[in-house]
C-alpha positions in Angstrom: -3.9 53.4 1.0 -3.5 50.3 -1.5 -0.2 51.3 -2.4 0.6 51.9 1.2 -0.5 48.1 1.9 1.2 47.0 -0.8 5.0 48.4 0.1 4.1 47.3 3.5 3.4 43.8 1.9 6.6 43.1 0.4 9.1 44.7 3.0 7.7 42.5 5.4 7.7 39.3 3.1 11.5 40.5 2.1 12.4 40.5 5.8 10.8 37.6 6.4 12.9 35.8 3.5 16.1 37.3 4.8 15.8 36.2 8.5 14.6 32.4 7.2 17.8 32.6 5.1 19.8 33.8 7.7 18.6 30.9 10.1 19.5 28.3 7.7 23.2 29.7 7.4 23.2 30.9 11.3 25.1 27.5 12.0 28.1 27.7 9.0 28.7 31.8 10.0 29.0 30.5 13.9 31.3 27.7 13.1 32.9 30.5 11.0 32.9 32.9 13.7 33.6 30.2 16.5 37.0 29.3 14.8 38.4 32.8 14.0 37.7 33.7 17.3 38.5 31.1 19.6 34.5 31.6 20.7 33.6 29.2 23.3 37.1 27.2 23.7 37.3 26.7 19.4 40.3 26.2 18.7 41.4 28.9 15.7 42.7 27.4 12.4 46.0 28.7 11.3 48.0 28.5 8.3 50.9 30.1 10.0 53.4 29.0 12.4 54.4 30.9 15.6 57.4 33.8 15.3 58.4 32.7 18.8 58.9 30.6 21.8 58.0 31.6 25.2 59.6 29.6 28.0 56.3 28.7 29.7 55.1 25.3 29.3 51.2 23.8 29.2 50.3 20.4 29.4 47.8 19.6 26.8 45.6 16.7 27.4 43.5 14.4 25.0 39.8 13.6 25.1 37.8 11.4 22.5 34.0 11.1 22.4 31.5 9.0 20.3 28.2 9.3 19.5 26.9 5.9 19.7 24.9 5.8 17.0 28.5 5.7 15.2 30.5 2.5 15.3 33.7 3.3 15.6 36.4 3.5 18.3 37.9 6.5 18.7 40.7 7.7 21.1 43.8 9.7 21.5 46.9 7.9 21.0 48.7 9.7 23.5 46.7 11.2 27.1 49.0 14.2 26.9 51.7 16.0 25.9 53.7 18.8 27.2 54.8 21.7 25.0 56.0 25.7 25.3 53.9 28.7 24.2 54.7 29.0 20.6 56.1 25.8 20.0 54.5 23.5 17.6 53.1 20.3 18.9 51.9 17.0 16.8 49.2 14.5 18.1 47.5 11.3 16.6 43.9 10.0 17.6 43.2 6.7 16.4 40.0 5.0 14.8 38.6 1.8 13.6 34.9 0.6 12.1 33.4 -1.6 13.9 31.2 -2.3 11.7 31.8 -4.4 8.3 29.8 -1.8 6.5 31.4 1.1 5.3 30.4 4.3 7.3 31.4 7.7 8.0 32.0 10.8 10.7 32.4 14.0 10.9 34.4 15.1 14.4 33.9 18.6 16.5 36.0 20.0 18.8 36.8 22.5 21.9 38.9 23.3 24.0 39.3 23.7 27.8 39.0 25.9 29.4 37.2 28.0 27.5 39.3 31.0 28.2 42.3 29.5 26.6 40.2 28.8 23.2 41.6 32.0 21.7 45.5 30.9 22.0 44.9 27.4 20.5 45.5 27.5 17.0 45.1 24.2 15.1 47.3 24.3 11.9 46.3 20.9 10.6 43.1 18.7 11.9 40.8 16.1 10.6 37.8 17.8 12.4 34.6 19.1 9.9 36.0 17.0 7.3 33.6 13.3 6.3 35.8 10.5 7.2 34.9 7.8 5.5 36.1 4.1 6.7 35.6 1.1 5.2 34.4 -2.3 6.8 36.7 -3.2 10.0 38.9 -0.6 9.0 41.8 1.3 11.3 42.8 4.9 10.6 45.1 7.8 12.5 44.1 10.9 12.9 46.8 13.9 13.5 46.4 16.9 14.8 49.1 20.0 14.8 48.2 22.9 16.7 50.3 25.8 19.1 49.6 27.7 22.0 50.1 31.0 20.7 53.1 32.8 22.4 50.9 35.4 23.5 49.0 33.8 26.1 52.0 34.3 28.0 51.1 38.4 28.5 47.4 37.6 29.4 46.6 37.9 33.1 43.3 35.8 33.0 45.3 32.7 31.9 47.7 32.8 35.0 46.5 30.1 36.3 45.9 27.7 33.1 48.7 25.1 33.3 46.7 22.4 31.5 44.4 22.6 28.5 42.2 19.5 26.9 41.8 18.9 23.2 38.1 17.3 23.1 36.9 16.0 19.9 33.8 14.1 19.4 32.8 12.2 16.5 29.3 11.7 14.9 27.6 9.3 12.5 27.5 11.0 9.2 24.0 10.6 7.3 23.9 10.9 3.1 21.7 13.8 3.9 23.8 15.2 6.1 26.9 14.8 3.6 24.2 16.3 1.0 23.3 19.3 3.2 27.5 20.1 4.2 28.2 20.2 -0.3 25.3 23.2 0.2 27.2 25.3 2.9 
């Protein structure tokens, strides 16, 4: 019966260590997930461009957040653009310390609708990198991303004529910048 106890003992302390472990990583593997799946309106990242064109346009829109513990401005440079299916489109958000201390963010970003999350590919971004400005300082931020081409043969994005770009910036903390080196 001992030995019984004692097997019983360390499967359940292994488990145990394995779901606490899989907690603390549950938020890099969803970011993962999130971005090569278009999950929840993210955007995918792509390092290649699309084979074709399609002749159907989208207007794609520009949002900026802050947190306010953050201060910066932040905002698109442009409110929109329009571009085909497939065709590769360049954007620029601006930014600028308010502050004379150094200080720096970290943006996030979706898309919307959600639905159309799968087709936007981003193939360069500033988003889940530390951006680090100094005092008063003014920055651009680009953005290239396409609408992949195949959006075009999906029935449940008929109606989708405009999609937004949202990306909100937060205040990055040293132990926040310590925790992100661990991921």
């Amino acid at each position: 019966m001992k030995r019984s106890s004692r097997s019983t003992l360390i499967i359940l302390t292994v488990l145990s260590l394995g779901m606490l472990a899989l907690t603390f990583a549950s938020s890099a593997l969803y970011r993962i997930f999130c971005e090569k799946t278009g999950h929840g309106g993210t955007p995918k990242i792509s390092s290649l461009r699309p084979s074709r064109i399609e002749n159907r346009s989208f207007v794609i829109r520009f949002n900026a957040d802050i947190d306010p513990a953050l201060p910066w401005e932040f905002r698109p440079a442009q409110k929109e653009i329009t571009l085909k299916a497939g065709e590769v489109g360049l954007a620029f958000y601006e930014g600028k310390n308010l502050s004379p201390l150094p200080t720096m963010g970290m943006a996030t970003y979706n898309v919307t609708p959600h639905k159309a999350g799968i087709y936007f590919n981003k193939v360069e971004c500033f988003c889940f990198l530390e951006q680090h400005l100094e005092g008063h300082q003014e920055t651009t931020f680009p953005v290239q991303f396409f609408i992949d081409p195949d959006i075009v043969n999906d029935p449940s994005l008929e109606d989708v004529g405009t999609i937004t770009l949202s990306y909100t910036f937060f205040k990055l903390k040293q132990k926040d910048r310590a925790k992100r080196k661990h991921e």
